[in-house]
C-alpha positions in Angstrom: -64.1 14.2 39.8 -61.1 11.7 40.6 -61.0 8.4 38.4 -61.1 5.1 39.5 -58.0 4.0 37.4 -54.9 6.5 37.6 -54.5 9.7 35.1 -52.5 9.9 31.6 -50.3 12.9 32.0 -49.6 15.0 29.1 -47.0 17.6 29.4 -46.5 20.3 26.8 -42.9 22.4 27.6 -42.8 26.2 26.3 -39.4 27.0 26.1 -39.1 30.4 27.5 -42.3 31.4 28.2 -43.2 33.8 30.1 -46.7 35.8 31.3 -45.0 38.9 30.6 -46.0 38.3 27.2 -49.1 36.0 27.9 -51.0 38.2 29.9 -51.3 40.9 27.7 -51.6 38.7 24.5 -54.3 36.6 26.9 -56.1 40.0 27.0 -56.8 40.3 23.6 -58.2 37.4 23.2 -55.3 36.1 21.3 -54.8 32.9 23.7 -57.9 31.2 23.6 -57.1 27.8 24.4 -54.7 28.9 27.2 -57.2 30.9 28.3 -59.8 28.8 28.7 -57.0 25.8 30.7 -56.9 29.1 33.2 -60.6 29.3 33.5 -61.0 25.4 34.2 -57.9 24.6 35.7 -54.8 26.0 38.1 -52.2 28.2 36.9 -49.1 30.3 38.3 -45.4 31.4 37.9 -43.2 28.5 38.3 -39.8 29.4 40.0 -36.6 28.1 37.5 -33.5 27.2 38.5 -30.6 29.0 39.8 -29.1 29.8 37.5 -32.4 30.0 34.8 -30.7 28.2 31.9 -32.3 25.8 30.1 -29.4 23.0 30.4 -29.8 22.9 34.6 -33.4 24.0 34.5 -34.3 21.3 32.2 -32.4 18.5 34.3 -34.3 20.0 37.3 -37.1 19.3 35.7 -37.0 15.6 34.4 -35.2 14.2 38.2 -36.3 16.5 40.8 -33.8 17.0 42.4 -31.0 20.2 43.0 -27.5 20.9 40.8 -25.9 18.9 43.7 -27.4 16.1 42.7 -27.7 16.0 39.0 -24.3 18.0 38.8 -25.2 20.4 35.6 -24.0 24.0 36.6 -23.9 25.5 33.3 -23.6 24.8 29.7 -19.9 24.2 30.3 -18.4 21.5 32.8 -14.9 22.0 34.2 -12.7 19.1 32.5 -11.0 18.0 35.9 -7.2 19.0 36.7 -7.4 21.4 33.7 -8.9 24.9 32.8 -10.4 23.4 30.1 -14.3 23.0 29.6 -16.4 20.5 28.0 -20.4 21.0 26.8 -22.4 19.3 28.8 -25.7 16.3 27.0 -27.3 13.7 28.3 -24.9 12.0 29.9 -23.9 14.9 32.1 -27.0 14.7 33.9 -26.5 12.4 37.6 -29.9 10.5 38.6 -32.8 9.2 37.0 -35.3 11.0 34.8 -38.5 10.9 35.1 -39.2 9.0 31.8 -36.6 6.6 32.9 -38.2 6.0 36.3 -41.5 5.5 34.6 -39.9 3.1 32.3 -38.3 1.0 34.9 -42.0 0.3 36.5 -43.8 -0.8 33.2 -45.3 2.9 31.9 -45.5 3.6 28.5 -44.1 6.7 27.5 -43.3 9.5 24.6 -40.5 12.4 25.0 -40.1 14.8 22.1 -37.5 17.6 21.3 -36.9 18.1 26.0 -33.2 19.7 25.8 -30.2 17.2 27.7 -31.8 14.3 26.1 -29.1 14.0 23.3 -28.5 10.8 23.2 -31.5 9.4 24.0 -31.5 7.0 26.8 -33.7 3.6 25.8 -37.0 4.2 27.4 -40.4 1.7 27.7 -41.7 3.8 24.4 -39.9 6.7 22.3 -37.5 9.6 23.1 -36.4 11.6 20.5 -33.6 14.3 21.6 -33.9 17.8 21.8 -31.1 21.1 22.5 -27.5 20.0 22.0 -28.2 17.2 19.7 -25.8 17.9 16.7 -27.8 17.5 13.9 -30.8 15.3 12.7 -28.0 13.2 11.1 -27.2 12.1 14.8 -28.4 8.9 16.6 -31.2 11.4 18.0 -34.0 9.0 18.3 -35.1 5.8 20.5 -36.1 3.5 19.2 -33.7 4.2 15.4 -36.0 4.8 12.5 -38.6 7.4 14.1 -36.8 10.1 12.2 -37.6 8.5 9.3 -41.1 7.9 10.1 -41.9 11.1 11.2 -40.5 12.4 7.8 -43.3 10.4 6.1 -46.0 11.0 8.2 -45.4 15.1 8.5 -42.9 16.1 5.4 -39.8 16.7 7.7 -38.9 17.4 11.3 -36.6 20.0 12.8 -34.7 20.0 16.2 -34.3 23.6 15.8 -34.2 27.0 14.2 -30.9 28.7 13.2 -30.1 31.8 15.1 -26.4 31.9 14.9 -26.4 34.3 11.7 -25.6 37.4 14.0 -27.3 40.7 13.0 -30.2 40.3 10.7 -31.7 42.1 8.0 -35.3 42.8 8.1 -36.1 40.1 5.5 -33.9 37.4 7.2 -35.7 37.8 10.7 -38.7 37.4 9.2 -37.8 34.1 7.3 -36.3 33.0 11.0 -40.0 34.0 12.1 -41.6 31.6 9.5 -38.7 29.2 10.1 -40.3 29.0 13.7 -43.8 28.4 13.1 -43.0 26.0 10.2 -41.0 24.2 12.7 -44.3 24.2 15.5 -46.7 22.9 13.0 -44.1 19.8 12.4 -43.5 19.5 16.2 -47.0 19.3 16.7 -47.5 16.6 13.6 -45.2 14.3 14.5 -46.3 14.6 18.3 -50.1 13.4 17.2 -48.9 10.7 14.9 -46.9 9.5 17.4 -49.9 9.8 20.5 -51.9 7.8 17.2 -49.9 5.0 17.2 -48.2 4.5 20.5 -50.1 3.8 23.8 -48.9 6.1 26.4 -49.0 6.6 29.8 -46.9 9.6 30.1 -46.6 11.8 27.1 -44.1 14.9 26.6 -43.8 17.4 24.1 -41.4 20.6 23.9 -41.7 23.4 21.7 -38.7 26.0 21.6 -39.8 28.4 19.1 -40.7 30.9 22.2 -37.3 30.8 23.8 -35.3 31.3 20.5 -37.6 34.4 18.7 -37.5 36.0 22.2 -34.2 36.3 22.1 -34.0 38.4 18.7 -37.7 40.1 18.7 -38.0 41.2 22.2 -36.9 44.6 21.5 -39.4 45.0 18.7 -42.5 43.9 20.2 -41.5 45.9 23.8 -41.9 49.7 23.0 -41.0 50.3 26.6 -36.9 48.3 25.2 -34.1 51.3 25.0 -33.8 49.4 21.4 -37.1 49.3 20.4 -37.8 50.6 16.7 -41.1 52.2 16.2 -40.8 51.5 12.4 -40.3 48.3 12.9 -42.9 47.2 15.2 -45.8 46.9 12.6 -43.6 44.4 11.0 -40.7 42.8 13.2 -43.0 43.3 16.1 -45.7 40.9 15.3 -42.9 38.2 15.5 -43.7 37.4 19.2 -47.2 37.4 19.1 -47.2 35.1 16.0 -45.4 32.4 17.9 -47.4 32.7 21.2 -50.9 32.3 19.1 -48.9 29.2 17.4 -48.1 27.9 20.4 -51.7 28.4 21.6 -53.2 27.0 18.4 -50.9 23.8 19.1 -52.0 23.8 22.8 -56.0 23.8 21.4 -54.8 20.7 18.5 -53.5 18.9 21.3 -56.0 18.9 23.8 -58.6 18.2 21.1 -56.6 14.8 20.1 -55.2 13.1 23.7 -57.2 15.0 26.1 -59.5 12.5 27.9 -61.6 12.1 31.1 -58.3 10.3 32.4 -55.9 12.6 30.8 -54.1 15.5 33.7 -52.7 18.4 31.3 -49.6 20.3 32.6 -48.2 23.3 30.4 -44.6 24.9 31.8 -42.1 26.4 30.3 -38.4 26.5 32.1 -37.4 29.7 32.8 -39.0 33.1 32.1 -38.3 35.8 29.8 -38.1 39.8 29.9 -36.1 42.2 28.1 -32.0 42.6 28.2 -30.8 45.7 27.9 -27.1 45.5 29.3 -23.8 43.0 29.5 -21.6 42.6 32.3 -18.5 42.1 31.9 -17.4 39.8 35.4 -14.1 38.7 34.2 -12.9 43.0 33.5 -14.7 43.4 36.8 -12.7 40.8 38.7 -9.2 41.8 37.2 -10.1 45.4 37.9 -10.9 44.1 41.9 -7.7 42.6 42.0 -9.1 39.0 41.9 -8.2 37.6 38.4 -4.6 38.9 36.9 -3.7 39.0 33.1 -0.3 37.9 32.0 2.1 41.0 31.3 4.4 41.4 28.4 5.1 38.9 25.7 5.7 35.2 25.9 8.4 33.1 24.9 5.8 30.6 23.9 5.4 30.9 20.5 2.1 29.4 20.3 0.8 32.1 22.9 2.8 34.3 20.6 0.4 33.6 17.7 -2.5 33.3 19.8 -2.2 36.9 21.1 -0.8 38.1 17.9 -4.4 36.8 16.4 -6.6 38.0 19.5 -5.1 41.4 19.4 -6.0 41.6 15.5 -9.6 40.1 16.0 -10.1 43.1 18.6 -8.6 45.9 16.1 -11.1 44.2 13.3 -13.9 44.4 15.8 -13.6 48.2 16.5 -13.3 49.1 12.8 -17.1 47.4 12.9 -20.0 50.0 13.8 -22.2 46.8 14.4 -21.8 44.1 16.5 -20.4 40.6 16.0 -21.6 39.1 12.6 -21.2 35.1 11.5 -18.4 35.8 9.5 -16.4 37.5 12.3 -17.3 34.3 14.4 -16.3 31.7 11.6 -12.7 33.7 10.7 -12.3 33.4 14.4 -13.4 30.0 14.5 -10.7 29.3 11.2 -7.2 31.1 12.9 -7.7 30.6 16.9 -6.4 27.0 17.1 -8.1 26.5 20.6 -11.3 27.8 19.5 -12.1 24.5 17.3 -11.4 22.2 20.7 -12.5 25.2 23.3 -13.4 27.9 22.2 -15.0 29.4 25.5 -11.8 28.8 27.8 -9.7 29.9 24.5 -11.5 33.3 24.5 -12.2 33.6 28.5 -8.8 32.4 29.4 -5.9 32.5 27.6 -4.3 35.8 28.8 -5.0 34.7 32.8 -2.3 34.7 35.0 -3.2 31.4 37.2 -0.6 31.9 39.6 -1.4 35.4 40.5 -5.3 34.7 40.3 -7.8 33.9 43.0 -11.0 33.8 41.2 -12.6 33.5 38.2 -16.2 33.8 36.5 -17.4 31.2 33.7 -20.9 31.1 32.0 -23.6 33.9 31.4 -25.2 34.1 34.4 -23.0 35.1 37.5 -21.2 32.2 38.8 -17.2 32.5 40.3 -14.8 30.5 41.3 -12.0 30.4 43.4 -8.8 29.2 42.2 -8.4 26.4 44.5 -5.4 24.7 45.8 -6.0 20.6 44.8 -9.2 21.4 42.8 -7.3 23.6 40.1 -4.5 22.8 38.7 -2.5 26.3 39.3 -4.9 27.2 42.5 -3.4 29.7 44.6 -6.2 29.8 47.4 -5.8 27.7 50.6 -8.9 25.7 51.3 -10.5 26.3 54.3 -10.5 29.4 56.4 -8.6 31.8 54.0 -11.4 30.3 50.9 -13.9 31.7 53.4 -12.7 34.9 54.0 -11.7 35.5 50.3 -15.4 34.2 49.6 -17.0 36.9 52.4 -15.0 39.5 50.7 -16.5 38.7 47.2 -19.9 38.1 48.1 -20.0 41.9 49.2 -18.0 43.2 46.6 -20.5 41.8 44.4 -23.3 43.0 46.0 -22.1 46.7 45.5 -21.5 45.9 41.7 -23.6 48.5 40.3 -25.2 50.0 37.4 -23.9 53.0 36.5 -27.3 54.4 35.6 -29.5 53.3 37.5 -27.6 52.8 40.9 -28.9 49.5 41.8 -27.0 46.4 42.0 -26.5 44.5 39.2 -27.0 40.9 41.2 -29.9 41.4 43.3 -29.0 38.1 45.7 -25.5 36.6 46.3 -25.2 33.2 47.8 -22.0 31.0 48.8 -22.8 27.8 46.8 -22.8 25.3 49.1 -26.1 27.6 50.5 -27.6 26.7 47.5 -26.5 22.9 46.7 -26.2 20.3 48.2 -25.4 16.3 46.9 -22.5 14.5 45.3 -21.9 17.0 43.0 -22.0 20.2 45.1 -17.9 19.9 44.9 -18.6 20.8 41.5 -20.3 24.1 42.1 -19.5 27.7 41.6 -18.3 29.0 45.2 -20.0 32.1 44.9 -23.7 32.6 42.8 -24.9 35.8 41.4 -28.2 36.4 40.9 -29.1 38.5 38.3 -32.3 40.2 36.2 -32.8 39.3 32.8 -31.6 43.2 31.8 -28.2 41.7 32.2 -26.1 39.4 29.8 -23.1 38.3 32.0 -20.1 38.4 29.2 -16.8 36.5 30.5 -15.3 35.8 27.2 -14.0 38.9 26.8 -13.5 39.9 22.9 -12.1 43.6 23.5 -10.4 45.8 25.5 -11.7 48.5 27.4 -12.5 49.2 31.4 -16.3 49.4 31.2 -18.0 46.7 33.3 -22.1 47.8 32.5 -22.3 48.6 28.7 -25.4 49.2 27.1 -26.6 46.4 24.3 -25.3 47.9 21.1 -22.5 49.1 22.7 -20.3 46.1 23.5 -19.2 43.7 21.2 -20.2 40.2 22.0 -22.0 37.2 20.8 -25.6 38.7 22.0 -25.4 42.3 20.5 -28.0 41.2 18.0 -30.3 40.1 21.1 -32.8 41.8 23.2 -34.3 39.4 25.5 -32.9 37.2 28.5 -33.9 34.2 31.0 -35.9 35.3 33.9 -36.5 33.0 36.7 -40.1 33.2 36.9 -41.7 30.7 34.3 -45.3 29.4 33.7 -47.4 26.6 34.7 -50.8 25.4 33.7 -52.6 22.6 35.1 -56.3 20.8 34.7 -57.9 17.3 34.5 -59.5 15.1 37.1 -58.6 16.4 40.9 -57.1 19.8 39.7 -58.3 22.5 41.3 -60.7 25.2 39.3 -59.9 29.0 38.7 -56.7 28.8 40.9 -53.5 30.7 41.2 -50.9 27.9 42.6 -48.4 29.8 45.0 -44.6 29.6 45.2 -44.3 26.5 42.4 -41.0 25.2 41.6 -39.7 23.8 38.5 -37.8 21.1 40.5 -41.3 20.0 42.0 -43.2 18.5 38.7 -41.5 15.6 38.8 -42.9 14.5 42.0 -46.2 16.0 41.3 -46.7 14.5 37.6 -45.5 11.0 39.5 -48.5 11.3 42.3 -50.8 12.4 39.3 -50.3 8.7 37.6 -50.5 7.6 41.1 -46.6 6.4 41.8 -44.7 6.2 44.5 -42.2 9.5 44.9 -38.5 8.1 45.0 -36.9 9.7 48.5 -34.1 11.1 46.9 -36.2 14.0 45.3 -35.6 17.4 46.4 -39.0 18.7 44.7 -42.3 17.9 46.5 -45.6 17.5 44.7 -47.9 20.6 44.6 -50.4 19.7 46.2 -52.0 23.2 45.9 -53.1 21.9 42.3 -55.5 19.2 43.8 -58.4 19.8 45.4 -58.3 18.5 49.2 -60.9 15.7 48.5 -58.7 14.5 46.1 -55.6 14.3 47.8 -57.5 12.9 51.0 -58.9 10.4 48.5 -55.9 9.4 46.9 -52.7 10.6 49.7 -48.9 10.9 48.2 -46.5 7.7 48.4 -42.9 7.8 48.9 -39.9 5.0 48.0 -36.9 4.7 48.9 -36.1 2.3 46.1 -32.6 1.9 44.3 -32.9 1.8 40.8 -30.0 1.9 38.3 -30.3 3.9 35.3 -28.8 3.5 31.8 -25.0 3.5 31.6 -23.7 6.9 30.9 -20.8 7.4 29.1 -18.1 10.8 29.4 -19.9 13.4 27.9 -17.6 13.9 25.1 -18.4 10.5 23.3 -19.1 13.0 19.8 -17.5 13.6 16.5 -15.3 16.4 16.4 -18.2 17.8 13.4 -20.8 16.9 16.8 -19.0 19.2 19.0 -18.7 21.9 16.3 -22.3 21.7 15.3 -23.1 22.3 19.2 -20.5 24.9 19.9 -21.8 26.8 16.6 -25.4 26.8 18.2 -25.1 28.0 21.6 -22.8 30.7 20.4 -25.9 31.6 18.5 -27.6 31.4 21.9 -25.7 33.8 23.3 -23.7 30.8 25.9 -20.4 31.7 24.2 -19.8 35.2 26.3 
């Protein structure tokens, strides 16, 4: 049945989540309230980003639009003229989000703890930040004072767990563990005193407890995982499982409080996950192709002299370990490389890179190159134009016949030029060729030791994931049911970039023209949608100011740089 006046829409984001481990928890009964929005409503993998990382699928998600548009690539963003590299927030993001477009037309709306939120834009209701906000000492909220509130009304509230403390012992994972579902009850508390005592039209709430366990615990819930640890599994392997009943349980508390006869329900999570097994290492596999060069001999430069001096002694420290890299390793590197406190990734990625012998490079974790471009870098050596094309032919199929060593099959299993794959103001901006990878790979391109390896089994090479196990896959989840949804239904070839249209026809609004997503209308039932048809605008609406993205403290920036490395995004 379709109401007369237009839906609420409440949205609950699962960081991470994926059916690989819903299904199988779904079939013991362990997901009832999930279970049951499958039985009554629509439900189906929902395609991420390219790359699946939560910074670009994220900003997909709240304008609807492609990279090209919203120009986010990557947790890093080339710092024009320079090959330096700046975190992306908020303010990275080009376009309007949905909260703002609902906003602007008089809706009333709550967004809790959504990732490039930090800092909050003023919105027609409250926003309060999510991944990369610093710290809850930070201007994280709009309006001020929610913070505060929340505090009183639930005990605390937390952003986020803690994940940077490298390997683990037994006893610390399992605090991290409690940690997480400490930090879902609170999540869920402050997101039911605030649906108590706000009127909302549009109401948001994110939980990341899925995406950050996943990361450390896949191996011991997966007994299929090369790393998996039998002994462990009664124990360590229950982690995963805990969080996903959580999750469920705050999926059942939340439907039970705000879920009305005029209330749609969507439940998504960004990305995927499944199990990582091996790095890459893209830079090594560039020099070795003859694409990327690394300076030779010794410089006269005496800060390069020091640099290398200190790089060279953090890799002989590294191979006396016989575990991977712990917190202490990353904080004495943090202490004596002098770029690592203002960039650490282009400190550690590119220091030793000879720009004017080098015609491409990789940055991020994911598979994304660049050429070194004449007028775009500032050492480029590449002519734009036909020779760029012909040196981006010839990588494209050298990369397809990147293998892995045990298996035989390629490491990327699609390769696309980028301007294939974006297209907007910002497609400039994008990597020039895109890798497309499983999540069995980690792609490392700060390169912390020496060796000729390219494929190295996890516990093997020395990075900033060794401690991990699982990985972003692109295939995430969607849920869907209230008035018009369709019954029992397995929605087909969903894409993350397409809820913001459809949650705008669901409260019956116009969709602006500039959205590259399109409303799913396999979620509705055709009565509905013939009752009720989708609306287009081509209006012009200015969003909030946005400032450069680096408008932090220096403790900000440290704070943020500390947690991704725990992420992983430092490699």
């Amino acid at each position: 049945m379709t109401p007369t006046t237009p839906s609420r829409v409440l949205v609950i984001g699962l960081d991470g989540a994926t059916f690989n481990l819903i299904h199988p928890l779904m079939a013991q009964g362990l997901l009832p309230n999930l279970a049951r929005i499958m039985r009554e409503g629509s439900w189906g993998e929902l395609r991420s980003t390219i790359q699946p990382s939560s910074e670009q699928a994220w900003a997909a998600f709240m304008t609807g639009t492609n990279n090209g548009k919203f120009g986010v690539y990557g947790f890093q963003k080339r710092r024009p003229g320079t090959y330096q590299f700046d975190y992306v927030n908020g303010r990275s993001i080009d376009g309007r989000t949905l909260w703002r477009i609902l906003s602007d037309r008089g809706k009333q709306v709550v967004v809790i703890n959504v990732p490039m939120t930090y800092p909050p834009e003023p919105v027609n209701g409250v926003l309060i930040s999510g991944l990369l906000t610093p710290s809850v000492h930070s201007k994280f909220t709009h309006p001020d004072g929610i913070y505060q509130e929340l505090c009183e009304a639930c005990g605390d509230y937390r952003i986020d767990v803690d994940i940077e403390s490298g390997r683990m012992s037994e006893a610390q994972l399992l605090a991290l563990a409690d940690e997480a579902l400490e930090m879902i009850r609170l999540r869920t508390c402050a997101a039911l005193h605030l649906a108590r005592t706000r009127p909302w039209d549009f109401f948001m709430v994110m939980y990341d407890a899925s995406d950050r366990l996943a990361h450390k615990f896949w191996k011991y819930w997966d007994v299929n995982h090369p790393l998996h640890e039998p002994d462990k599994a009664d124990t360590l392997g229950q982690a995963l499982p805990r969080i996903y009943q959580a999750l469920d349980q705050a999926v059942g508390e939340l439907w039970d409080a705000l879920v009305e006869e005029d209330v749609t329900v969507y439940i998504l999570s960004d990305h995927g996950f499944g199990p990582m097994e091996k790095a890459v290492y893209l830079n090594r596999w560039l020099a070795q192709k003859g694409y990327l060069t690394l300076k030779q001999g010794v410089s006269a430069n005496p800060r390069e002299q020091a640099q290398r001096a200190l790089r060279a002694g953090l890799r002989k420290a590294v191979h006396r370990l016989d575990s991977p890299i712990v917190s202490t390793m990353k904080r004495w590197a943090f202490a004596h490389f002098p770029n690592l406190k203002g960039a650490l990734y282009s400190s550690v990625a590119f220091a030793q890179v000879d720009w004017s012998k080098t015609q491409a490079y990789a940055l991020g974790t994911m598979g994304n190159i660049y050429l070194n471009l004449q007028g775009r870098e500032p050492e480029g050596i590449v002519t734009p134009g036909e020779e760029a094309e012909r040196l981006i032919d010839q990588l494209m199929a050298d990369l397809r016949d990147l293998r892995d060593p045990d298996t035989g099959e390629p490491v990327f299993f699609a390769v696309y030029r980028g301007k294939d794959l974006y297209h907007g103001p910002h497609a400039h901006e994008a990597p020039d060729v895109v890798g497309v990878k499983t999540h069995r790979y980690h792609v490392v391109t700060a390169d912390w030791q020496s060796g000729d390896e390219i494929v190295v089994r996890l516990g093997e090479g020395l990075h900033f994931v060794s401690d991990q196990s699982g990985q972003h896959a692109l295939e995430g989840v969607l849920f869907a049911q209230g008035p018009g949804i369709r019954a029992g239904h397995q929605v087909q070839n969903a894409r993350l970039m397409d809820m913001a249209p459809t949650i705008l026809y669901t409260l019956d609004e116009p969709i602006p023209e500039e959205m590259d997503g399109v409303a799913l209308t396999d979620l509705f039932e055709p009565d509905a949608l013939a009752r009720r048809p989708i609306r287009f605008t081509s209006e012009q609406v200015e969003g909030p100011a946005r400032g450069p993205e680096d408008e932090q403290s220096e403790a900000e920036r440290e704070a943020i740089r500390k947690h991704l490395a725990g992420l992983g995004y430092l490699d």
